[in-house]
C-alpha positions as a Markdown table, in Angstrom:
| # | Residue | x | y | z |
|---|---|---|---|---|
| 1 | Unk | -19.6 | 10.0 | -14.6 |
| 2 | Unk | -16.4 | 11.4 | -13.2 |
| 3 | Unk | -13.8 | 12.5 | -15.5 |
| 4 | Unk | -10.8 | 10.9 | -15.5 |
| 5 | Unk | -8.5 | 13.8 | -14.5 |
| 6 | Unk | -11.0 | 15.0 | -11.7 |
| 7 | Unk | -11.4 | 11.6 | -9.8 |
| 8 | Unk | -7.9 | 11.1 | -9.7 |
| 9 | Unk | -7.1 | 14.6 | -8.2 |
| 10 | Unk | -10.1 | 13.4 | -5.7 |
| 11 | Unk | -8.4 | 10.6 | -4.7 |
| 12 | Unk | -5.0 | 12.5 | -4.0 |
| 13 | Unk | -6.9 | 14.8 | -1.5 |
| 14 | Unk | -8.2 | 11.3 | 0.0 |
| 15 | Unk | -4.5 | 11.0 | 1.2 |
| 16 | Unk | -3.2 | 13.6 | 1.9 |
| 17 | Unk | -6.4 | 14.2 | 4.5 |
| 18 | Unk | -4.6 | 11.1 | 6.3 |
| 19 | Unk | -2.9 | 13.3 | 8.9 |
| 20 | Unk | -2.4 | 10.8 | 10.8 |
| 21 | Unk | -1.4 | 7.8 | 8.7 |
| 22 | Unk | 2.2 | 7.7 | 10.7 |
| 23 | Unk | 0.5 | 6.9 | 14.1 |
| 24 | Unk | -0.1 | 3.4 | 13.2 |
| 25 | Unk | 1.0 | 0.3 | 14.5 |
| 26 | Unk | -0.4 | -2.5 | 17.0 |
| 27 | Unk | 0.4 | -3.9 | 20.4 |
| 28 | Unk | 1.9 | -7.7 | 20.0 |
| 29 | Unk | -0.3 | -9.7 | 21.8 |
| 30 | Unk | 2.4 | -11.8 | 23.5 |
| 31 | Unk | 6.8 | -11.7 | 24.3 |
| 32 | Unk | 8.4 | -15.5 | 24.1 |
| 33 | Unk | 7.8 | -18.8 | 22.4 |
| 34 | Unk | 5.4 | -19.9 | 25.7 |
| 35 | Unk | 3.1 | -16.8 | 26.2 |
| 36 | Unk | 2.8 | -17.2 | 22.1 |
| 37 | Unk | 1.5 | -20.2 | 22.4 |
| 38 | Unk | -1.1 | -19.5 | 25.2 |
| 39 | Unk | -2.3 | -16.8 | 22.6 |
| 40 | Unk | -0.9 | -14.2 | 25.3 |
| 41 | Unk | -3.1 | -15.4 | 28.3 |
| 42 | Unk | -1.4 | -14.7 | 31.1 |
| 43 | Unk | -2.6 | -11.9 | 33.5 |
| 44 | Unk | -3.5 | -14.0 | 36.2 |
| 45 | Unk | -2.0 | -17.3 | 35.0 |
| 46 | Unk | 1.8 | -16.7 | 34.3 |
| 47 | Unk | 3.7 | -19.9 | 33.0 |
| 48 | Unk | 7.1 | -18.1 | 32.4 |
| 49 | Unk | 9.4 | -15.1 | 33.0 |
| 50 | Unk | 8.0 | -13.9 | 29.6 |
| 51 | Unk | 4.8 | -14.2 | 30.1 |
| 52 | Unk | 4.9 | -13.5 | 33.9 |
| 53 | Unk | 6.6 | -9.8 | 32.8 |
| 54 | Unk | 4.4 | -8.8 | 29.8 |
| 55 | Unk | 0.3 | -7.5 | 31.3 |
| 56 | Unk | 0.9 | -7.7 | 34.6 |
| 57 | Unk | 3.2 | -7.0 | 37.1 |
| 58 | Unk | 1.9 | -8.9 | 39.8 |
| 59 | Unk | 1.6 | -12.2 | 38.0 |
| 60 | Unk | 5.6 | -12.8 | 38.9 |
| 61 | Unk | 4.1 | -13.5 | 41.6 |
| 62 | Unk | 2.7 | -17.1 | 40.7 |
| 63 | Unk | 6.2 | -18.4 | 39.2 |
| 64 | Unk | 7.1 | -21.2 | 41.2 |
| 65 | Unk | 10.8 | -20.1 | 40.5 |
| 66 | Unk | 13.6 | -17.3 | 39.4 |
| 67 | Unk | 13.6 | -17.5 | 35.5 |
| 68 | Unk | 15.5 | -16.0 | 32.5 |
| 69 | Unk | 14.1 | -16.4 | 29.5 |
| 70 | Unk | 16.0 | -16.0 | 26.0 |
| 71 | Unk | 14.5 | -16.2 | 22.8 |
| 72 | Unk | 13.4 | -14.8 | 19.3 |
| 73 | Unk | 10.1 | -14.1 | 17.2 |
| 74 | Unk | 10.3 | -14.3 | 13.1 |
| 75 | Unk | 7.2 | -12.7 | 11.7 |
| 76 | Unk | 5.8 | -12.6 | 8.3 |
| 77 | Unk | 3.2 | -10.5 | 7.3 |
| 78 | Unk | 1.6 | -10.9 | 3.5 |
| 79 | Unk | -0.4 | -7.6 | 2.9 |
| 80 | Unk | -2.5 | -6.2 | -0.4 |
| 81 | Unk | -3.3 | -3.1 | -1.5 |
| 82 | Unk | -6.0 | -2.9 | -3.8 |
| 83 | Unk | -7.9 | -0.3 | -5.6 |
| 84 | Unk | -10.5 | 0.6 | -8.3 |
| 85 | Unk | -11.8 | 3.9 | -10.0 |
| 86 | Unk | -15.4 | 2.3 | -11.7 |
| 87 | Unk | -15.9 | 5.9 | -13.9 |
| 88 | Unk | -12.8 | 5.1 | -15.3 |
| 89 | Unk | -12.7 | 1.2 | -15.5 |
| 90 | Unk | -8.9 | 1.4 | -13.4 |
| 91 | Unk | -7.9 | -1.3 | -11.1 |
| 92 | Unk | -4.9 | -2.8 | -9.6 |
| 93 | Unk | -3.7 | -5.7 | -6.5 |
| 94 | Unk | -0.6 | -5.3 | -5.0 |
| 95 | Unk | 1.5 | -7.1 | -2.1 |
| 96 | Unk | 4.2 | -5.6 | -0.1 |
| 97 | Unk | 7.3 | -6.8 | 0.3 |
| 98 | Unk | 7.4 | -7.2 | 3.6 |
| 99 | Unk | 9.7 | -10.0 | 3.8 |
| 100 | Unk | 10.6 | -11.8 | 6.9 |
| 101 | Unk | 11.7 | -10.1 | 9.9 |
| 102 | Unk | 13.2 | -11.0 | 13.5 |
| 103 | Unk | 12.6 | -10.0 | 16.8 |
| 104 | Unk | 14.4 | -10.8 | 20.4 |
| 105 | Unk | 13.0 | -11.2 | 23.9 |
| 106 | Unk | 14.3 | -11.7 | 27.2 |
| 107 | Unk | 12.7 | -11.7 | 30.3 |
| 108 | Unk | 13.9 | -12.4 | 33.7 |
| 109 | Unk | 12.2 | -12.8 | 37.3 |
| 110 | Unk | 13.7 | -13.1 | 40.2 |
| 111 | Unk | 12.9 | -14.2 | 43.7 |
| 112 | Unk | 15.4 | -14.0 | 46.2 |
| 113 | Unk | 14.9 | -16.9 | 49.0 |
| 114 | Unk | 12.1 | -16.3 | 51.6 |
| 115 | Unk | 11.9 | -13.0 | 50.3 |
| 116 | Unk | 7.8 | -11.0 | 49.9 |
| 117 | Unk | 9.3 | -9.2 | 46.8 |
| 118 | Unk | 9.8 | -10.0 | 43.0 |
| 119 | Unk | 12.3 | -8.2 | 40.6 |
| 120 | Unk | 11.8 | -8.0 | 37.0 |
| 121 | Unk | 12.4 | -6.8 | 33.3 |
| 122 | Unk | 11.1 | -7.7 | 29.9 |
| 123 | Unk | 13.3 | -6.1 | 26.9 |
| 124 | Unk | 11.9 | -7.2 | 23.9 |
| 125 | Unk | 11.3 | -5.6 | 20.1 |
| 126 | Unk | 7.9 | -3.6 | 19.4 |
| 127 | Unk | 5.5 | -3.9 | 16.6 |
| 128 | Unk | 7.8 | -4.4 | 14.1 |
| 129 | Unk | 6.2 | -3.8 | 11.1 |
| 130 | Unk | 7.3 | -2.7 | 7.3 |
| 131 | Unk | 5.2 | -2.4 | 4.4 |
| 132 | Unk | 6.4 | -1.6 | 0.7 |
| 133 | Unk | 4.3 | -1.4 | -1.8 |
| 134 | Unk | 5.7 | -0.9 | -5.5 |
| 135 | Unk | 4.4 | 1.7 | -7.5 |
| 136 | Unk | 2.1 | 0.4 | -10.1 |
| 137 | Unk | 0.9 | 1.8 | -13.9 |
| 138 | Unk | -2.4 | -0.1 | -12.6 |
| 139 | Unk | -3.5 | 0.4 | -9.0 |
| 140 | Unk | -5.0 | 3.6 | -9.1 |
| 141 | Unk | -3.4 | 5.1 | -5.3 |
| 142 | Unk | -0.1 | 3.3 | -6.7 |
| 143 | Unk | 0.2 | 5.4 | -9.9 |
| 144 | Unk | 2.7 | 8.0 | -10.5 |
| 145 | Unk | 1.6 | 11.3 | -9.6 |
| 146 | Unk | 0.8 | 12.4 | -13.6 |
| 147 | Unk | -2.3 | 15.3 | -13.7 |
| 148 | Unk | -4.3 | 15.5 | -15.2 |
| 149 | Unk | -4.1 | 11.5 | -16.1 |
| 150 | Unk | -3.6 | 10.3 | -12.7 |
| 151 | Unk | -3.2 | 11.4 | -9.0 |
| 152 | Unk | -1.6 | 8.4 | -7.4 |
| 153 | Unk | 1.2 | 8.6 | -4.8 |
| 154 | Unk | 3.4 | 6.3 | -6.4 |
| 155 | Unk | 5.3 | 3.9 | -4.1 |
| 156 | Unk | 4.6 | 3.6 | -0.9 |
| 157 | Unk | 6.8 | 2.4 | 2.1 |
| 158 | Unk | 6.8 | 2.4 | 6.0 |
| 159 | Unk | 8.6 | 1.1 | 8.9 |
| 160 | Unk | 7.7 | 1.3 | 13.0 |
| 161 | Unk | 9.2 | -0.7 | 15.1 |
| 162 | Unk | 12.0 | -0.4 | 18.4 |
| 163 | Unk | 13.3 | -1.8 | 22.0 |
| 164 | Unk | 10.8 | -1.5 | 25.1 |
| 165 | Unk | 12.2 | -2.2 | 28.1 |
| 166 | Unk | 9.9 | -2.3 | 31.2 |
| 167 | Unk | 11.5 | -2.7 | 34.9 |
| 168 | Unk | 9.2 | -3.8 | 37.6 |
| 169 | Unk | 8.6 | -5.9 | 40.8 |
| 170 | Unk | 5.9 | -7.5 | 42.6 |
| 171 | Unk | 5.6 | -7.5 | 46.2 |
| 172 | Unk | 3.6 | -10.2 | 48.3 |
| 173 | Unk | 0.7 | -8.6 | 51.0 |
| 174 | Unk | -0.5 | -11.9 | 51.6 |
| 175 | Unk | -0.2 | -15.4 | 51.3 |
| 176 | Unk | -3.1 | -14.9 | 48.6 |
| 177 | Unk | -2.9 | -11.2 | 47.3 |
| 178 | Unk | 0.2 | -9.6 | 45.1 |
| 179 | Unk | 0.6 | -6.3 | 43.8 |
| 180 | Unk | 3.2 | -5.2 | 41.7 |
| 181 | Unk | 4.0 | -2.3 | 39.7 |
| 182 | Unk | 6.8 | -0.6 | 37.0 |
| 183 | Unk | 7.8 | 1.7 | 34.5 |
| 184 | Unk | 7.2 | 1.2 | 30.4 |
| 185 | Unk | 10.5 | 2.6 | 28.4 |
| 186 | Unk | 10.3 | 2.7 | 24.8 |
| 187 | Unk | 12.8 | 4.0 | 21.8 |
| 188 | Unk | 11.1 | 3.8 | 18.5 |
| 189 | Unk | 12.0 | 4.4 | 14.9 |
| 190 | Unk | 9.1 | 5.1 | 12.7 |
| 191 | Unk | 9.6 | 6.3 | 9.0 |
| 192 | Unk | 7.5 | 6.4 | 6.0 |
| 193 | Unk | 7.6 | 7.5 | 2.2 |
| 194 | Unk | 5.3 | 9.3 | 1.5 |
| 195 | Unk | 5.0 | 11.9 | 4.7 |
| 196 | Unk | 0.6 | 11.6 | 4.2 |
| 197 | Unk | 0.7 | 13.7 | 7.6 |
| 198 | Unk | 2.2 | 16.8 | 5.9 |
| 199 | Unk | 1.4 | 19.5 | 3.4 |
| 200 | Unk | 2.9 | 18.9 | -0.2 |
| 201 | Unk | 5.7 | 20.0 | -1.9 |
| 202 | Unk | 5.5 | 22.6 | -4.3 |
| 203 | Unk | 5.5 | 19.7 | -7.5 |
| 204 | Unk | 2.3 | 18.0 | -5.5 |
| 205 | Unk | 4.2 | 15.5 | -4.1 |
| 206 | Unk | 4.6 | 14.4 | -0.4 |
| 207 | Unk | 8.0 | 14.9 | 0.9 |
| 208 | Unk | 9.9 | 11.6 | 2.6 |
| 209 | Unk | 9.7 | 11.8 | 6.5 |
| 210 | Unk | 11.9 | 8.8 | 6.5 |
| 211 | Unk | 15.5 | 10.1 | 8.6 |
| 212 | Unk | 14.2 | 11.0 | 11.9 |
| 213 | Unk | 16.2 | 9.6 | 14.6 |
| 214 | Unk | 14.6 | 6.9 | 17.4 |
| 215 | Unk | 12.1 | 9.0 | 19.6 |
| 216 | Unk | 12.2 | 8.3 | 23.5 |
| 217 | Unk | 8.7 | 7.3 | 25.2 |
| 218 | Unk | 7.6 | 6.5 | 28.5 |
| 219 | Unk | 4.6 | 5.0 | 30.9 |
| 220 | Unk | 3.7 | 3.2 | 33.9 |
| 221 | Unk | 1.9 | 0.1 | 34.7 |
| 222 | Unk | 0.4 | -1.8 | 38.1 |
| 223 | Unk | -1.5 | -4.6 | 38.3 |
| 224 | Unk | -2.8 | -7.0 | 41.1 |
| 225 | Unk | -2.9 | -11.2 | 41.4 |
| 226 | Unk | -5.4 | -12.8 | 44.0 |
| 227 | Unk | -5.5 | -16.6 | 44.5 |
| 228 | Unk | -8.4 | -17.0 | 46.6 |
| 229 | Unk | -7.7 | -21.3 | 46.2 |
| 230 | Unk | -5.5 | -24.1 | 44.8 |
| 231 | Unk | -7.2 | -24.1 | 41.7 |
| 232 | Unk | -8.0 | -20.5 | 40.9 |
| 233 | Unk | -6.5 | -17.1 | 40.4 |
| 234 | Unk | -7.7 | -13.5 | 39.0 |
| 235 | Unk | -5.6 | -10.7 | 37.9 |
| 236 | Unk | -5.9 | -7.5 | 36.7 |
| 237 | Unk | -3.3 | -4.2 | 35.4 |
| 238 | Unk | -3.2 | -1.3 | 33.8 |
| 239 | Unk | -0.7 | 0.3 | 31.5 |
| 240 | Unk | -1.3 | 3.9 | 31.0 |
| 241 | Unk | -0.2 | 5.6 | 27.6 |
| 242 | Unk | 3.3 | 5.7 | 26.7 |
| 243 | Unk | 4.3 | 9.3 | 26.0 |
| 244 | Unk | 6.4 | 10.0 | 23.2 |
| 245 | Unk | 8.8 | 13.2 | 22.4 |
| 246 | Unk | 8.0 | 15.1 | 19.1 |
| 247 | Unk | 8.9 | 12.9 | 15.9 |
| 248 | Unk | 10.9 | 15.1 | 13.6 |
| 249 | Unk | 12.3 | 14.9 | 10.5 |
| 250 | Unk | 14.7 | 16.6 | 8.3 |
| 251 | Unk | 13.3 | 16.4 | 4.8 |
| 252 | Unk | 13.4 | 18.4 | 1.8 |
| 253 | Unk | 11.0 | 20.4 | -0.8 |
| 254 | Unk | 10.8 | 19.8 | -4.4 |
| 255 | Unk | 14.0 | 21.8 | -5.5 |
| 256 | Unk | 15.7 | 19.7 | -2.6 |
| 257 | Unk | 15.8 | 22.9 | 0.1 |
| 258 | Unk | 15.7 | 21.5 | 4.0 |
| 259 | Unk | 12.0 | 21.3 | 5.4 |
| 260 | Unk | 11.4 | 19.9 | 8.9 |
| 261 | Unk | 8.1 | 17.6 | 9.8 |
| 262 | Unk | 7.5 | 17.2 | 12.7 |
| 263 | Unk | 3.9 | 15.3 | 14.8 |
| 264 | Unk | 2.9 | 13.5 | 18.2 |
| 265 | Unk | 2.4 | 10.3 | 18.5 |
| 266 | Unk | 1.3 | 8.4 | 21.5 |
| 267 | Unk | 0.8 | 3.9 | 22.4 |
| 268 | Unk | -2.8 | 3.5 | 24.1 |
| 269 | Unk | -3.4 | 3.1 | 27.5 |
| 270 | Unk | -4.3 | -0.9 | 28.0 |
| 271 | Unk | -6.8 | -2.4 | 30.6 |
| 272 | Unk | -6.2 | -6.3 | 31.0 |
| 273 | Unk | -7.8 | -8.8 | 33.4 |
| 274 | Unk | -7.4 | -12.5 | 33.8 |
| 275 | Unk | -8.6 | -16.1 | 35.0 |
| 276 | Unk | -6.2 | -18.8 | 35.9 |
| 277 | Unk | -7.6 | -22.6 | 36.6 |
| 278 | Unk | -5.5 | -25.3 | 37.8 |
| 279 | Unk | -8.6 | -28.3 | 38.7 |
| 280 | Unk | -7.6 | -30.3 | 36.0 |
| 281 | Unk | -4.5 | -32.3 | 36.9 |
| 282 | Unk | -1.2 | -30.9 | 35.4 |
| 283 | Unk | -3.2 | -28.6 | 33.2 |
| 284 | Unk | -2.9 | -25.0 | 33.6 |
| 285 | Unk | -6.3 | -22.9 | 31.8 |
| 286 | Unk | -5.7 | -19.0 | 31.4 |
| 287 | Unk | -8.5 | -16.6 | 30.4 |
| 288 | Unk | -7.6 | -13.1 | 29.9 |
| 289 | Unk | -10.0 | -10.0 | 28.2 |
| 290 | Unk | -8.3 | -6.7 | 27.3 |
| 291 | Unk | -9.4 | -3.0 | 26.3 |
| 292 | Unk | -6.8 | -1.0 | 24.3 |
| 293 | Unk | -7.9 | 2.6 | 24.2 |
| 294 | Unk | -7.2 | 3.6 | 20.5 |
| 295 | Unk | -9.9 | 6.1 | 20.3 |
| 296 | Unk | -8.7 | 8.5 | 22.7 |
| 297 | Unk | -4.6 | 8.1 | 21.9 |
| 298 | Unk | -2.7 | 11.0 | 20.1 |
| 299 | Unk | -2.4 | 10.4 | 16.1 |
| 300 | Unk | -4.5 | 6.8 | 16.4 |
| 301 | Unk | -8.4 | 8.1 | 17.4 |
| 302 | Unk | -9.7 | 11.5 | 16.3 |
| 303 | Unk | -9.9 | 13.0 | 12.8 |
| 304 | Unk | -6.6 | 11.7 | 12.6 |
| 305 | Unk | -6.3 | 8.1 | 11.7 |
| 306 | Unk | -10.0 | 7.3 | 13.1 |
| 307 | Unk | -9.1 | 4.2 | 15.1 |
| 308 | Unk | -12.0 | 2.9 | 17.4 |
| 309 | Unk | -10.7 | 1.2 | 20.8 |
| 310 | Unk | -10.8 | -1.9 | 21.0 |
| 311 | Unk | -11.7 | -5.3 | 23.3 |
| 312 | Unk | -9.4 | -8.5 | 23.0 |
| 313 | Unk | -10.1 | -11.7 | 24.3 |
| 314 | Unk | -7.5 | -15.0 | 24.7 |
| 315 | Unk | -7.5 | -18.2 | 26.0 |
| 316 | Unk | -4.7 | -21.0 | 26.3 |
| 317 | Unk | -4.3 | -24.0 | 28.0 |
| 318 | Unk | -1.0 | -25.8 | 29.1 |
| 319 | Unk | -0.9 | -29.9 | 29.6 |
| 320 | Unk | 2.0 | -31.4 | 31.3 |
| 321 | Unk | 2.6 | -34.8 | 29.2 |
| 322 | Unk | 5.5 | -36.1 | 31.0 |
| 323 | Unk | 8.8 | -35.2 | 32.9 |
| 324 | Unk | 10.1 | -33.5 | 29.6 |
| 325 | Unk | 7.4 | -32.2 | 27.4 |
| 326 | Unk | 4.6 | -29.8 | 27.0 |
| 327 | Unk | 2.1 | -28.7 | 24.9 |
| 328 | Unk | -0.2 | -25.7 | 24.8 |
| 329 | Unk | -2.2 | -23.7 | 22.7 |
| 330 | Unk | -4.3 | -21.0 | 22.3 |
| 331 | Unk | -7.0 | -18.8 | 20.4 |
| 332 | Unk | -7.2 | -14.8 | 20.5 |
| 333 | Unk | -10.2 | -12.5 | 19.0 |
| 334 | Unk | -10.3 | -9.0 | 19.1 |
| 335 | Unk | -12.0 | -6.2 | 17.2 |
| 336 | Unk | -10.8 | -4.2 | 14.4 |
| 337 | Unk | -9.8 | -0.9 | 15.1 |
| 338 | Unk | -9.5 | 0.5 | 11.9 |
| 339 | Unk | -13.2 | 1.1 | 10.1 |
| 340 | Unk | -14.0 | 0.7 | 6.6 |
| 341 | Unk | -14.3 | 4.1 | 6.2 |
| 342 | Unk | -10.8 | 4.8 | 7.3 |
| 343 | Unk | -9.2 | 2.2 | 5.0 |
| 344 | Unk | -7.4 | 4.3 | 2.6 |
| 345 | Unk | -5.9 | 5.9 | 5.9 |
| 346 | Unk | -4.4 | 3.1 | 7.0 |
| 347 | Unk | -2.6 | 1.9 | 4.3 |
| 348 | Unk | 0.8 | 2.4 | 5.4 |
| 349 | Unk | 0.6 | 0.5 | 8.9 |
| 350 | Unk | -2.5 | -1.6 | 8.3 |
| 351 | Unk | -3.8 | -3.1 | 11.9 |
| 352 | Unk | -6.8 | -5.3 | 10.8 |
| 353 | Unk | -6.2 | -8.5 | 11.6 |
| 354 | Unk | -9.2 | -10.4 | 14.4 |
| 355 | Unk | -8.4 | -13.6 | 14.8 |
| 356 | Unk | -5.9 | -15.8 | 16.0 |
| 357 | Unk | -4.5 | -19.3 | 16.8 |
| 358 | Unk | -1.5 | -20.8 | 18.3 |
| 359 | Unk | 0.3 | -23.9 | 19.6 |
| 360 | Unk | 3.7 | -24.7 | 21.0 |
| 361 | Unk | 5.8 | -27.5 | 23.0 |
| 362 | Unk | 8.8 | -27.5 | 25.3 |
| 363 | Unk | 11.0 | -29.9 | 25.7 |
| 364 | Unk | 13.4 | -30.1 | 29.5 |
| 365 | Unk | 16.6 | -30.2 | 28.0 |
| 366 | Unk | 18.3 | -30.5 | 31.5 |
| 367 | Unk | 16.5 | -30.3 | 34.9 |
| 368 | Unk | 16.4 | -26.4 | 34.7 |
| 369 | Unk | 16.9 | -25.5 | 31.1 |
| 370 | Unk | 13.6 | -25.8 | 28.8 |
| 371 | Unk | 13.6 | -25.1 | 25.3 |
| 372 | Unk | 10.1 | -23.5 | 23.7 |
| 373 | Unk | 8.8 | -23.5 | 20.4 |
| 374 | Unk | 5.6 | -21.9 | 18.8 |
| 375 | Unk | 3.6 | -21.1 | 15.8 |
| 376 | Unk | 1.3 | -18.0 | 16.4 |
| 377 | Unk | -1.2 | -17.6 | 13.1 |
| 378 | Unk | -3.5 | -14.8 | 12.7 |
| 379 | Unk | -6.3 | -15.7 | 10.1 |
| 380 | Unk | -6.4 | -13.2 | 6.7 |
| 381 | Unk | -8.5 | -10.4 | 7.0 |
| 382 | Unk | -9.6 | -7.3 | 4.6 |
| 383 | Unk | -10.4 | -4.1 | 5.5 |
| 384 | Unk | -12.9 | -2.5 | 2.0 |
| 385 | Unk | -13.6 | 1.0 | 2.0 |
| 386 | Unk | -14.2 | 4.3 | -0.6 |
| 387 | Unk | -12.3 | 7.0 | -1.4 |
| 388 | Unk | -14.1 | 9.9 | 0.4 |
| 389 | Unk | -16.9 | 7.8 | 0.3 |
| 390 | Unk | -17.6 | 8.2 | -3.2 |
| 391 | Unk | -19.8 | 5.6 | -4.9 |
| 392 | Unk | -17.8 | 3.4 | -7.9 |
| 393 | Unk | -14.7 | 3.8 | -5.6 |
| 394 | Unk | -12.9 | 1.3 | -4.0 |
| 395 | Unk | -9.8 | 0.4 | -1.4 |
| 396 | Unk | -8.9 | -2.8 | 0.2 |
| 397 | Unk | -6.8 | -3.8 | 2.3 |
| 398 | Unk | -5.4 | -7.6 | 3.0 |
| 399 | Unk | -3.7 | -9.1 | 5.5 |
| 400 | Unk | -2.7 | -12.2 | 6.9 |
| 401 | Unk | 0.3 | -12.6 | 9.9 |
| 402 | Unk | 2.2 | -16.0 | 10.8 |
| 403 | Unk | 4.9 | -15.6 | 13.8 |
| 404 | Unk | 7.5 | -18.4 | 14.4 |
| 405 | Unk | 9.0 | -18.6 | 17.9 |
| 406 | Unk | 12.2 | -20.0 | 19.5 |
| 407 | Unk | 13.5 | -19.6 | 23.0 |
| 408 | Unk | 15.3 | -21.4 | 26.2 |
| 409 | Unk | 14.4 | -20.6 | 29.7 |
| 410 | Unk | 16.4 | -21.2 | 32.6 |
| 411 | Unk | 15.2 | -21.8 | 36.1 |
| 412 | Unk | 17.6 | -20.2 | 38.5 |
């Protein structure tokens, strides 16, 4: 049996090994209340500007016309932290407050008349996430730091999220083949309390990293769309990474002198292909499959926060009920990147959710104006692990994600 004092100091190490706990985040599966709803299947079956704009450049192609779409995303997110020392008979559950949070999109695509070339742009929010966890006499990671009677960080609070905008067009080769291509923009704040990713202060505590300013990134993306029928289509992209300046921070040691902390951070390069079927009358069916390369992106794979990359699959199917409404929906399954044994790692932007549903309508308000509505549910999931892998220890994360989504979009 451990001693108190020892296992806690254990446990302290545990985090503070986390260099990389401030690359975390996820990729939102899907932009607009439509998209959402077909579970983001659209690479080679686009149904709108958002969706049309958001994996592959070339699917602006299929739209039968010029779109803008304008809407908003409200996400909440209920997570748990839980923890358990066994030597010492300590344990503790605790949620973040989260709360509820909201994120615009807009898309637009845009034909001209008899024209072989598409423009485009999708500016939208990214990831969005927050957690805040309170501190706790209980939870053994959420226990003031106290040696030798505990080790515990205390609170713990994150935020990443920011404004991509992505520029692009689509040009037309053949009656059958499109190609398009573009450029991937990001600005993105990311703060967190404790700074896991640097040394500690003097007094064994983690300084805030929590006043940076947004950071600027960039990538690129092309993709292709072939409809070899009426009734079929296949499309592929490929984002690469988005690059990101240095994150720096001006922070301060334990008497309050200035310290700067500073680390890389990269968004994974993203393979995507897709299967569109139109055979059954005013029914559109979109397949699409996905590889997200975690594992070899700066501050997500490594010995920094051990992310594993990934494969997603989606599927979603439109039906045309009449002149003035639609219904789709939609089901989404990917693997988890984070492993159990990188739990405790993770516990500032936990990514661990698998599986997903979703279902919308829309409604013509006018002969060119829709309005779109969707509820996008991811399934709870929990993420159990050890501290250093240590038997009688315990970490677990819980999560479970519902996204509420609102937009118009406007034929041109």
């Amino acid at each position: 049996m451990l001693r108190r004092g020892s296992l806690g100091f254990v446990l302290l190490a545990s985090v503070a090994m986390s260099s990389g706990v401030l690359a975390q985040g996820i990729v939102r599966p899907s932009a607009g209340a439509k998209h959402r709803s077909m579970a983001g299947a659209s690479t080679a079956a686009p149904l709108d500007a958002a969706g049309a704009t958001y994996w592959n450049p070339a699917a602006m192609a299929g739209l039968t016309e010029s779109e803008i779409f304008i809407g908003v995303d409200f996400l909440y997110a209920d997570t748990f932290l839980d923890s358990a020392i066994e030597a010492t008979n300590e344990f503790g559950s605790n949620r973040s407050d989260s709360g509820l949070a909201a994120f615009p999109s807009i898309a637009i695509a845009s034909r001209p008349e008899n024209s072989d070339y598409t423009w485009g742009l999708n500016m939208r929010s990214i990831i969005g996430r927050s957690i805040d966890f309170p501190g706790s006499e209980f939870n053994p990671i959420l226990k003031p730091f106290d040696p030798p009677d505990s080790a515990g960080v205390g609170p713990v609070g994150s935020r990443l999220s920011g404004l991509q905008i992505d520029p692009m067009m689509s040009i037309d080769l053949s009656e059958r083949l499109s190609v398009g291509f573009g450029g991937m923009v990001t600005s993105m704040f990311l703060s967190a309390d404790p700074a896991f990713f640097t040394i500690r202060n003097a007094d064994g505590l983690f300084p805030p990293a929590t006043q940076g300013r947004p950071r600027w990134g960039f990538g690129f993306q092309g993709g292709v769309l072939y409809r070899p029928n009426e009734v079929m289509s296949v499309g592929a992209s490929y984002k690469t990474k988005q690059w990101f300046e240095t994150f720096r921070y001006n922070s301060k040691t334990a008497n309050g002198s200035a310290r700067e902390l500073a680390f890389d951070l990269e968004l994974p390069a993203i393979l995507s292909l897709g299967f569109g079927y139109y055979g059954v009358e005013d029914t559109t069916i979109a397949f699409d499959v996905r590889h997200f390369a975690y594992g070899s992106t700066k501050g997500f794979g490594g010995e920094n926060l051990q992310w594993d990359s990934i494969w997603a699959f989606a599927v979603g199917v439109e039906r045309t009920l009449n002149v003035s409404w639609k219904v789709s929906g939609g089901f989404s399954q990917n693997g988890n990147p984070i492993p159990s044994s990188a739990t405790l790692a993770n516990i500032q932007f936990p990514a661990i959710n698998k599986t997903a549903i979703a279902f919308g309508t829309s409604f013509a308000l006018t002969d060119r104006v829709d309005l779109v509505g969707s509820v996008y549910y991811a399934f709870p999931h929990t993420n159990t692990g050890t501290i250093l892998e240590i038997p009688g220890t315990t970490v677990e994360l819980r999560q479970e994600l519902t996204t509420i989504s609102l937009g118009f979009a406007f034929e041109l």
